[in-house]
N, C-alpha and C positions, 0 to 999 in steps of 0.2 A: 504494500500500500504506500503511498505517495502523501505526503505532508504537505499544506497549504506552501509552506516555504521551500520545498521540492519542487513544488508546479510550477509556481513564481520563478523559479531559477533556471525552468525548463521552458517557459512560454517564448522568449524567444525563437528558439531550433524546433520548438511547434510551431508555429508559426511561419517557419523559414524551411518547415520540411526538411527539418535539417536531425530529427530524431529517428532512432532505431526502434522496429515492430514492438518490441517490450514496454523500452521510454514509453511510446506515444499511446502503447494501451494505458499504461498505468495510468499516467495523465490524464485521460479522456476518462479513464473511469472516476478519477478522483474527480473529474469536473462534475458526473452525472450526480455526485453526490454532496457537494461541493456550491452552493449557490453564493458564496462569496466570490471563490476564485474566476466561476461563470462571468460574475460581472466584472471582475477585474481583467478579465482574457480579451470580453467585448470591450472594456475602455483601452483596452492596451491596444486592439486590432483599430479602435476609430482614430486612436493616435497615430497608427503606423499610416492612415491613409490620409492622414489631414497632412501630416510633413509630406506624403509625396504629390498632394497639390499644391502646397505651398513652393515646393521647389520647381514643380514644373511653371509654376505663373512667373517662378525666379526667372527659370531657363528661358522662356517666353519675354518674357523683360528682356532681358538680354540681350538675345537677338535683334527685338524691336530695336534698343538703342545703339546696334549694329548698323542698321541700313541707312545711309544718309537721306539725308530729307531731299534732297537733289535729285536721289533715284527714284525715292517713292513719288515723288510728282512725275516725274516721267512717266511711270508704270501708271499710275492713273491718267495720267495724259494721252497713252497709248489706250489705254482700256476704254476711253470714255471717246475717245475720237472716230472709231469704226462706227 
């Protein structure tokens, strides 16, 4: 059996599919019984998708302040003129 602070140390490589048949049974059972760490798996999964929006809107920034303003009126000058 698996202890609230076992799971915790394991929710990572759960997560990342990163655990072996055993780990990830134990785990999952201690979850079914477990409605603390349930909710902690789900706050930890919504954290793990909030940072990969966040860096994609980074990545996305980024780029946008890549492309000179020069070209993007071109590009719209071209697109808008057919």
């Amino acid at each position: 059996m698996v202890t609230c602070q076992q799971a915790l140390e394991l929710f990572g490589d759960l997560v990342d599919d990163g655990l072996g048949r055993g780990d990830r049974y134990r785990v999952r059972l201690h979850l079914l019984i477990c409605r603390h760490c349930r909710r902690y798996l789900s706050s930890y999964r919504a954290t793990i998708r909030a940072e990969k929006l966040v860096f994609r809107a980074a990545e996305m920034a980024a780029v946008e302040e890549e492309i000179p303003e020069s070209q993007v009126a071109s590009i719209l000058n071209a697109a808008y003129s057919d």
